[in-house]
C-alpha positions in Angstrom: 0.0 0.0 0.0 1.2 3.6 -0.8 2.1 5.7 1.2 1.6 8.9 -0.1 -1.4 9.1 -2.8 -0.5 10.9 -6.2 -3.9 12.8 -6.4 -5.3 13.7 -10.2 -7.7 15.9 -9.3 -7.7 19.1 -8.2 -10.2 20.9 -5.8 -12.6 22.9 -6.7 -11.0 26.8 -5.9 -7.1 25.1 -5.4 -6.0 27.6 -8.0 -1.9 26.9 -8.8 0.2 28.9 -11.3 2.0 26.4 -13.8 6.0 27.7 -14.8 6.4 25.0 -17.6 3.5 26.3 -19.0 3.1 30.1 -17.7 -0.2 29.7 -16.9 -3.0 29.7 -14.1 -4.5 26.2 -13.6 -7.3 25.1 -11.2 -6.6 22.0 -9.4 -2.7 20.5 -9.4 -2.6 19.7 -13.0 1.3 20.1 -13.4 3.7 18.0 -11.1 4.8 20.2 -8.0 8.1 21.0 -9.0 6.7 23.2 -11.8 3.9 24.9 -9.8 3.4 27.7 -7.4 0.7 27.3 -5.0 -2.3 26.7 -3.6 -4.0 30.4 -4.3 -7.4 30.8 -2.8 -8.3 32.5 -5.7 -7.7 32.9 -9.4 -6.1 36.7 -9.2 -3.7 35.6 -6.4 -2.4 32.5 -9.3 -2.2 35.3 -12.0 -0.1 37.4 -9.8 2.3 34.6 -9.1 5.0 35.5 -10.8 4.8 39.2 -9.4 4.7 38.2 -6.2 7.8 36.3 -6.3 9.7 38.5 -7.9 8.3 41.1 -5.1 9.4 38.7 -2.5 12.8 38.3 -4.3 13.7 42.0 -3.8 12.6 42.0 -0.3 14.9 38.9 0.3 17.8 40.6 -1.3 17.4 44.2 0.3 17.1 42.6 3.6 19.8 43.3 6.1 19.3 40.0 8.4 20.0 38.6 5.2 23.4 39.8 4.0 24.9 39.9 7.3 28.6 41.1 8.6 29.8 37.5 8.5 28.7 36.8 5.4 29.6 39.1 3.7 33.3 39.2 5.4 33.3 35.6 4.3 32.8 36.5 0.3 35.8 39.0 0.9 38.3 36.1 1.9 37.3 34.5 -1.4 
């Protein structure tokens, strides 16, 4: 018996945005590796992309992130 079930179906208003195919997709339709989401609705999947590249420059303009020690350490190299 399997552990973990490979589900074919999406739910109803499980709305995922596809990167292979650059498109918004109700249900898991794409394997997970290509796929951002759940979004609870279908605007939050169409702004996917945005959003992650939002969150990117908030990563990178973070100072927690590039720290004293890091960035001592990519002197030394």
């Amino acid at each position: 018996m399997a552990l973990f079930k490979k589900r074919t179906v999406g739910k109803p208003g499980e709305w995922y945005y596809c990167l292979e195919h650059r498109r918004v997709e109700e249900g898991p339709d794409c394997p997970g590796k290509d796929r951002f989401g759940p979004y609870a609705s279908r605007t939050e999947a169409e702004q996917a992309m945005r959003t992650a590249r939002e969150r990117n420059l908030e990563w990178e303009n973070d100072p927690k992130w590039h720290d004293a020690s890091a960035a001592g350490r990519a002197d030394e190299d």
